[in-house]
C-alpha positions in Angstrom: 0.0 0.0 0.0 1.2 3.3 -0.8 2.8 5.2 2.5 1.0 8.7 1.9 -2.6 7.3 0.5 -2.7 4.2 3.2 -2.7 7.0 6.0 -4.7 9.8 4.5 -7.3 6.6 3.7 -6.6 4.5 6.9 -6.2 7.2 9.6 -3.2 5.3 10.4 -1.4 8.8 11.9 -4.5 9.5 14.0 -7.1 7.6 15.6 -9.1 10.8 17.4 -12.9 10.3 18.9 -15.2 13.5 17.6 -18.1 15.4 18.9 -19.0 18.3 19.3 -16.2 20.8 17.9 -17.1 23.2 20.9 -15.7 19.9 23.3 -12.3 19.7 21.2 -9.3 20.0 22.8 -6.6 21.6 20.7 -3.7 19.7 20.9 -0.1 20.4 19.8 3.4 18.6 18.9 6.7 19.7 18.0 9.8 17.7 18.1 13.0 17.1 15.0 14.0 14.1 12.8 17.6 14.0 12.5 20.0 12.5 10.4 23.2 12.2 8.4 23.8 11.7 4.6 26.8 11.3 3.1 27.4 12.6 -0.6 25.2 10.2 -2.4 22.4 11.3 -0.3 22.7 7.9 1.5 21.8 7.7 5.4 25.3 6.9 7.4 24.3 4.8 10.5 25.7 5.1 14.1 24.2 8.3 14.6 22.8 7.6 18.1 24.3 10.6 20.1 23.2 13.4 21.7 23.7 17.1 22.2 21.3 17.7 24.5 21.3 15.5 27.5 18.4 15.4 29.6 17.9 15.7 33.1 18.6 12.6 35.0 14.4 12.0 36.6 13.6 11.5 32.6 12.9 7.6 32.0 16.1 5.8 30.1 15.6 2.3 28.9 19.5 2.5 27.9 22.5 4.7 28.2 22.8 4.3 24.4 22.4 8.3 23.6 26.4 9.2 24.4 27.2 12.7 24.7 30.9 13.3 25.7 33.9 13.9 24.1 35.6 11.8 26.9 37.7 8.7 25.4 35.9 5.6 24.9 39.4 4.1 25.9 38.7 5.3 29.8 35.3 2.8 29.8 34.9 -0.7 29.6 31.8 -2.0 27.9 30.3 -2.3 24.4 30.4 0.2 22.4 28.1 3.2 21.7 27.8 3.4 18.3 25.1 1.4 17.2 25.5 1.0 13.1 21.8 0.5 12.7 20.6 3.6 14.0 19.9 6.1 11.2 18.0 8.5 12.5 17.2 10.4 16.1 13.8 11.3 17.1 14.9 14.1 19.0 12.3 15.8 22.1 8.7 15.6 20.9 6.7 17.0 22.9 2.9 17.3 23.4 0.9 20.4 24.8 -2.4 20.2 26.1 -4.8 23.5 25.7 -8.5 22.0 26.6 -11.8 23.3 25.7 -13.2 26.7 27.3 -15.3 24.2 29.1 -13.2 22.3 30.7 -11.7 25.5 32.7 -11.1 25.1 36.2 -11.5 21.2 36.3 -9.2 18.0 35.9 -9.8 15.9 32.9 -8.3 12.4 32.3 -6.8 11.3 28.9 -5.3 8.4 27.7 -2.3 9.2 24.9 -0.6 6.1 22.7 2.5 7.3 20.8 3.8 4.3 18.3 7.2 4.1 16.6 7.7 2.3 12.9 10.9 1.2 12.4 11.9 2.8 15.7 12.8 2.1 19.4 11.2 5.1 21.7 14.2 5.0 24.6 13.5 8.1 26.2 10.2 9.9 28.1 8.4 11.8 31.0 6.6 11.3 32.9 6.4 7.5 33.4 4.6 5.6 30.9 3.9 1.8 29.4 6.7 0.7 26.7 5.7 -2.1 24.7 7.6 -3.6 21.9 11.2 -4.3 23.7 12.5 -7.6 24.0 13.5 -7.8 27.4 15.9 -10.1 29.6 15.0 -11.9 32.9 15.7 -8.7 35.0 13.2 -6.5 32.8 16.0 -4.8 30.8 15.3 -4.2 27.5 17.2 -6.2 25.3 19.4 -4.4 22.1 18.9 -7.1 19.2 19.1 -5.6 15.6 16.9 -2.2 14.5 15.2 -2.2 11.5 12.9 -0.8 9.2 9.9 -2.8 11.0 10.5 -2.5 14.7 7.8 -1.3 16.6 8.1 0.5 20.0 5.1 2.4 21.8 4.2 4.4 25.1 1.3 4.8 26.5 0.2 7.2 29.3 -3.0 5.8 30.4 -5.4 7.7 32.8 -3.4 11.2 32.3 -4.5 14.1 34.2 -4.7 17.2 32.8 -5.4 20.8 33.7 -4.4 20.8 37.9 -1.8 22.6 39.2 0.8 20.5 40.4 4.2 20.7 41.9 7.0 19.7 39.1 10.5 18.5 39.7 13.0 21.5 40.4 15.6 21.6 37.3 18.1 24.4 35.8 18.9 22.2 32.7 17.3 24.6 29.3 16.4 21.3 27.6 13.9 21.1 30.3 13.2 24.3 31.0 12.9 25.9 27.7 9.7 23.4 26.9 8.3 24.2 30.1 8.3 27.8 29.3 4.1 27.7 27.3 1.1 28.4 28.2 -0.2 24.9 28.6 -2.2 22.5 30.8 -0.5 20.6 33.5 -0.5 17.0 33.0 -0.4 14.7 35.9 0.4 10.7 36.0 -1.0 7.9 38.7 2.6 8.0 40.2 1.7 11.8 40.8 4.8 13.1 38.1 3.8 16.3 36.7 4.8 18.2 34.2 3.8 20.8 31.4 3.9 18.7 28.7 4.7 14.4 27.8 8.1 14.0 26.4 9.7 11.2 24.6 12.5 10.2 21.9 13.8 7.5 20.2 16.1 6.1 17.7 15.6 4.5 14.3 16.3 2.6 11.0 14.4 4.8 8.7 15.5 7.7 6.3 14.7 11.0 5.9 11.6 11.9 3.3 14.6 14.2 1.4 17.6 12.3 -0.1 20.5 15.2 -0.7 23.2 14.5 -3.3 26.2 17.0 -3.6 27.6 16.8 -7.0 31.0 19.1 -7.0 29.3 22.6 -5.9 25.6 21.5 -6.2 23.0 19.8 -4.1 20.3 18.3 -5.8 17.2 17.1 -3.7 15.6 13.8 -4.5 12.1 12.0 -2.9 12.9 9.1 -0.6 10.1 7.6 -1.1 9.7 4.5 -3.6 6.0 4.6 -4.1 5.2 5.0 -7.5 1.4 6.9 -7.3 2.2 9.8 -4.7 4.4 13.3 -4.7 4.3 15.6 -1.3 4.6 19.0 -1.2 7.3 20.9 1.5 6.8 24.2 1.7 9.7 25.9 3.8 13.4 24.3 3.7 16.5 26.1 4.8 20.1 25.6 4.0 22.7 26.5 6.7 26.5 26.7 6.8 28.0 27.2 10.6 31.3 28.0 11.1 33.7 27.0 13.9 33.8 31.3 14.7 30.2 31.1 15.1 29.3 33.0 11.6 26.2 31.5 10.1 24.8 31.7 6.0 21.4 30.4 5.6 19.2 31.0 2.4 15.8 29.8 2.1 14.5 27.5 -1.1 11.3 28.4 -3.0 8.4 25.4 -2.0 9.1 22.1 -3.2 7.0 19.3 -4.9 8.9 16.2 -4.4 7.9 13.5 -6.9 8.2 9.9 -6.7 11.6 8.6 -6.5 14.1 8.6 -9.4 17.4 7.0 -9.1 19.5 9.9 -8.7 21.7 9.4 -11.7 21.5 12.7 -13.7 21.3 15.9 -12.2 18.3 17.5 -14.7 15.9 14.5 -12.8 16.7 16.3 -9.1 13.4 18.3 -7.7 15.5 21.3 -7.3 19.2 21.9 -7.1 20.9 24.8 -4.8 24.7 25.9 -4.6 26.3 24.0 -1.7 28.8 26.5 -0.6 28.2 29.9 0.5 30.0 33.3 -0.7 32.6 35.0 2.3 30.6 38.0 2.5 27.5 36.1 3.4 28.6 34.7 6.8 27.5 36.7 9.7 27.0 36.3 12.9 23.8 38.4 12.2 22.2 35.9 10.7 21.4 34.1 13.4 18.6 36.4 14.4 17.2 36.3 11.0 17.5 32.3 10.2 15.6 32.1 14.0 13.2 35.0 13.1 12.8 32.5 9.2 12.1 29.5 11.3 10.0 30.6 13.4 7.6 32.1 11.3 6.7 29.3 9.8 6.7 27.6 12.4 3.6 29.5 13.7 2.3 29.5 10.4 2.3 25.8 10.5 0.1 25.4 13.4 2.1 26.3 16.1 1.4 29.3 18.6 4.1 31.8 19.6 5.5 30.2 22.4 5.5 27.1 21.3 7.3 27.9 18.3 9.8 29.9 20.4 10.3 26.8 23.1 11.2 24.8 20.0 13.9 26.9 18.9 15.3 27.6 22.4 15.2 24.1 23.4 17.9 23.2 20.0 19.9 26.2 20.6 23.2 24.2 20.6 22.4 22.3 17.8 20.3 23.7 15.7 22.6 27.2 15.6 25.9 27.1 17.5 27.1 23.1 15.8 29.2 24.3 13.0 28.5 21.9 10.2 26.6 22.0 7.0 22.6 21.0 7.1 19.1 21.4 6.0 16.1 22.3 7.7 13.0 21.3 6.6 8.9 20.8 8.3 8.5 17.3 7.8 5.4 16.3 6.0 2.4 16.0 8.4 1.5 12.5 6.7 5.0 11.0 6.8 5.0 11.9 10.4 1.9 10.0 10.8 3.3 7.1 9.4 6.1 6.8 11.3 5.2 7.8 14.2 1.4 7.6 15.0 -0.2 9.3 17.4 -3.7 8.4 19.6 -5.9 10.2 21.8 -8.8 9.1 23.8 -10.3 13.0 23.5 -12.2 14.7 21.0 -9.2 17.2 19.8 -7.6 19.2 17.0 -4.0 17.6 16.6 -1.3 19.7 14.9 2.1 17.9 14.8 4.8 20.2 13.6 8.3 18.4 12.9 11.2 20.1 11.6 13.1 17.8 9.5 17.3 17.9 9.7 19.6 16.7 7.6 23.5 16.7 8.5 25.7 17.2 5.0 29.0 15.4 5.0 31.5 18.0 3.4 35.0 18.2 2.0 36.1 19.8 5.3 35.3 16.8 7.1 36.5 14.1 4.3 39.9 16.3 4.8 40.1 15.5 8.1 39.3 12.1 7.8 42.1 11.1 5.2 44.4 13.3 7.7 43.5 10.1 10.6 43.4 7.7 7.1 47.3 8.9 7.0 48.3 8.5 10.8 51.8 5.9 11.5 51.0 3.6 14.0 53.6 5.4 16.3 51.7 8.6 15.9 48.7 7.3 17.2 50.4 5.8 20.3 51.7 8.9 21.1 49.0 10.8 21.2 46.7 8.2 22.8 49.7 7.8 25.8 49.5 11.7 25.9 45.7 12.0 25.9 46.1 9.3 29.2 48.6 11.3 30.9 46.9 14.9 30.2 43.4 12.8 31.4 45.0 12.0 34.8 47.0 15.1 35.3 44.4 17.0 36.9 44.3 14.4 39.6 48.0 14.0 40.1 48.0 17.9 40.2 45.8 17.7 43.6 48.6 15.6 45.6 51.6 17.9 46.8 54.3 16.0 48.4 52.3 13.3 49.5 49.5 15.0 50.8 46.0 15.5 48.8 44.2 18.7 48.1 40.9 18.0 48.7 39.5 20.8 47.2 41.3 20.6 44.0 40.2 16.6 44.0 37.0 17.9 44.1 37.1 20.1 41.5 39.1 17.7 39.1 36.1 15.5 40.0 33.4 18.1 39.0 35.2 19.0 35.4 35.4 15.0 34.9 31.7 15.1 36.2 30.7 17.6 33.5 32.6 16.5 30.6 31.1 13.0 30.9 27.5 14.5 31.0 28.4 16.5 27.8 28.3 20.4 29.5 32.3 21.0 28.9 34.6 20.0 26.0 37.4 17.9 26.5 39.7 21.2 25.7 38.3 22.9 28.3 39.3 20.5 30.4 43.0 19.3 29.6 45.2 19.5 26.2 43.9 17.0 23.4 46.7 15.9 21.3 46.5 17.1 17.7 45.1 13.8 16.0 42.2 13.5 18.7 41.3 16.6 18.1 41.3 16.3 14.7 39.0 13.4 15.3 36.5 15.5 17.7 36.2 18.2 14.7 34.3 16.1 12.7 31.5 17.3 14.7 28.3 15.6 17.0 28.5 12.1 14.2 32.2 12.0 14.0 32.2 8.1 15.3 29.5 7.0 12.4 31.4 8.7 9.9 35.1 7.5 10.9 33.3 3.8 10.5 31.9 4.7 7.6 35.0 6.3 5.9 36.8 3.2 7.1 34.5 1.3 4.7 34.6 3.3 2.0 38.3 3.8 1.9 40.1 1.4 4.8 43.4 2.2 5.2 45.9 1.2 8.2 46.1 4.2 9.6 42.2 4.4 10.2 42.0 1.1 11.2 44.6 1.3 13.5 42.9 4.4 15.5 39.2 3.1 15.4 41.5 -0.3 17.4 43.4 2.3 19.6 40.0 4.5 20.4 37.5 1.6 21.0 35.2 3.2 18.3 34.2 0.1 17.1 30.5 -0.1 16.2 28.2 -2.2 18.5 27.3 -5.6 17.3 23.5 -6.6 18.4 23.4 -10.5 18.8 20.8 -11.7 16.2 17.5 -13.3 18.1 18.6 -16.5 17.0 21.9 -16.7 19.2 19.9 -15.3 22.1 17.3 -18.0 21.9 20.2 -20.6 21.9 22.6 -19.0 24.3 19.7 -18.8 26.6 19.0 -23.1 26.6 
């Protein structure tokens, strides 16, 4: 069945109760699809990190969003990078605004959120998840992702519209969401909050494929259906530099028609210069590319603040991660699709997802034939110097045999705060020149180092992947678990 006519004819997205349209509840979604395409327009896996930690109260089925620079060579463990993830679902969340007769009282709601070719790993306040295989403690169980895993949560017997205490936190992830003009909402366990969050990972691609030909990017469909074209009507480009200059320019609305193997550029839906002039970087332009965004983000059914929590909420990485990318609003019936959503009110739903897509460029392909070209005795070096630099903060509290306690306990704080992701690790000690070099490729640098060793292995890259423990993390397929567990 074709994806965009079985949900406009099935209702797959939605599955609302009506009545009355005085009785409707007007409810509202924002959240981002992220992922990473290499020149080809072809989704690079191992993208499941994270720029934006959450607080620690938020529910975690897995500590498989990393967002440190720090070493993988200080932890022990499997690694992080998970090969099969292609793309992060990154901080939906839903805002409750009920009817003008409903003021002044507590309503109950039920809300089922499923994810298609997903795993939903992340969400507040507590809720059901169905769909992970699990071991005999209750842990979920990582086996391979694909296209047709299916994950859900579901807040049953919700309470909404109270005011209710909700857990003190500083961290603007948090707080930047919370800042609307919403209903509370209320769980059995008595967590409140302004809104239901949630993320999750996935095996899917993005509805845009992006191929960079020299000085061009041409934008293809994703989709393979033969019958159906979708329409997007705002997409952004963006260059950020490391100095914090940004160039954006806006392209005209789109019709994306039915995929064509991307083998001549005069078949692409529209084509736009990848590179920006010198005089059109400015660190002005961040006001305008936020003013850009959010207009249409109100005009696609979000209200003011809403629009604006968005936006402050992805500060870091929407704006201030050099790298280049394209924003898009995701197409309200792909959303559906993937990621359908169900209500047991009578409501108006308006889901507005900003689509991102991270652009591998000949910056970054520089840098990775520069680790491609590294001696064997280069990268011992620098690992046995990245070891002793790690450590020397400690060994700089001791004094003759007698330990500073206060400067233990602020070596322990910057360790604290570079493993939760709020320092760099140059902040925090000198990073030898071929790490570095390694941690400006930017948020995916793991996924593409794998996926540049595949493309072009060479002993040098092998060698550091070996040295770093970047390896990428091998699920056991359910057939060994079945057996291993007789």
């Amino acid at each position: 069945m074709n994806l965009i006519s079985g949900v406009c004819g099935g209702l797959i997205g939605l599955n609302l109760m009506t009545s009355g349209a005085e009785q409707k509840w007007t409810i509202h979604e924002w959240g981002t699809f992220t992922s990473l395409q290499n020149e080809r327009g072809i989704s690079v896996g191992g993208i499941n990190t994270d720029d934006e930690p959450v607080p620690s109260f938020v529910y975690q089925f897995s500590r498989m969003l990393p967002t440190s620079e720090t070493p993988m060579l200080f932890f022990k463990g499997v690694p992080n990078c998970d090969r099969d993830v292609t793309m992060r679902m990154e901080t939906p969340v839903i805002y409750f605004h009920p009817p003008k007769t409903a003021a002044g009282t507590t309503s109950t709601v039920d809300v089922n959120v499923r994810f298609n070719g997903g795993w939903l790993s992340e969400f507040y306040p507590k809720a059901e998840l169905t769909g992970m295989d699990r071991d005999t403690n209750g842990a979920p169980r990582f086996g391979p992702l694909r296209s047709d895993s299916i994950t859900g949560l579901t807040w049953a017997g919700l309470k909404v519209g109270g005011d209710w205490p909700m857990i003190e936190t500083s961290e603007h992830v948090w707080t930047s969401p919370r800042a609307v003009d919403a209903a509370e909402v209320q769980t059995a366990e008595k967590e409140a909050e302004r809104f239901l969050f949630y993320r999750g990972v996935a095996h899917i691609d993005a509805p845009i494929r992006v191929v960079r030909n020299r000085d061009e990017l041409y934008l293809y469909s994703n989709l393979f259906e033969n019958e159906k074209r979708f329409g997007i009507q705002n997409l952004w480009l963006v260059d950020i530099r490391r100095d914090g200059k940004i160039a954006f320019r806006t392209l005209p609305p789109t019709t994306f028609y039915p995929y064509l193997k991307p083998d001549a550029a005069d078949k692409a839906t529209r084509h736009t210069a990848a590179t920006f002039p010198d005089n059109e970087f400015s660190t002005d332009n961040l006001d305008k590319l936020k003013a850009s965004l959010k207009a249409a983000l109100i005009a696609d059914g979000l209200y003011d603040d809403e629009a604006q929590a968005l936006l402050n909420t992805w500060q870091v990485s929407y704006f201030k991660s050099p790298g280049l990318r394209l924003f898009f609003l995701v197409p309200r019936e792909w959303t559906d699709h993937y990621l359908p959503l169900s209500v047991s009110v009578p409501a108006d739903v308006n889901r507005v997802m900003v689509g991102r897509i991270e652009l591998v460029t000949p910056e970054q392909r520089e840098r990775l034939r520069t680790l491609s070209n590294l001696t064997p005795a280069q990268i011992a070096a620098d690992r046995d110097q990245l070891a002793t630099n790690y450590m020397a903060g400690a060994l700089r509290a001791q004094h003759d045999g007698k330990v500073d306690e206060q400067a233990v306990s602020k070596w322990i704080q910057q360790v604290e705060d570079l493993n939760a992701g709020k320092k760099t690790l140059a902040s925090v000690m000198t990073v030898p020149k071929s790490y570095q070099t390694y941690l400006d490729l930017g948020r995916f640098r793991n996924a593409l180092v794998l996926e540049q060793a595949e493309r072009q292995p060479t002993e040098g890259l092998i060698n550091f992947i070996a040295t770093y423990r970047l390896q990428g993390f091998k699920p056991v397929p359910p057939s060994k678990l079945a057996v291993n567990q007789q």
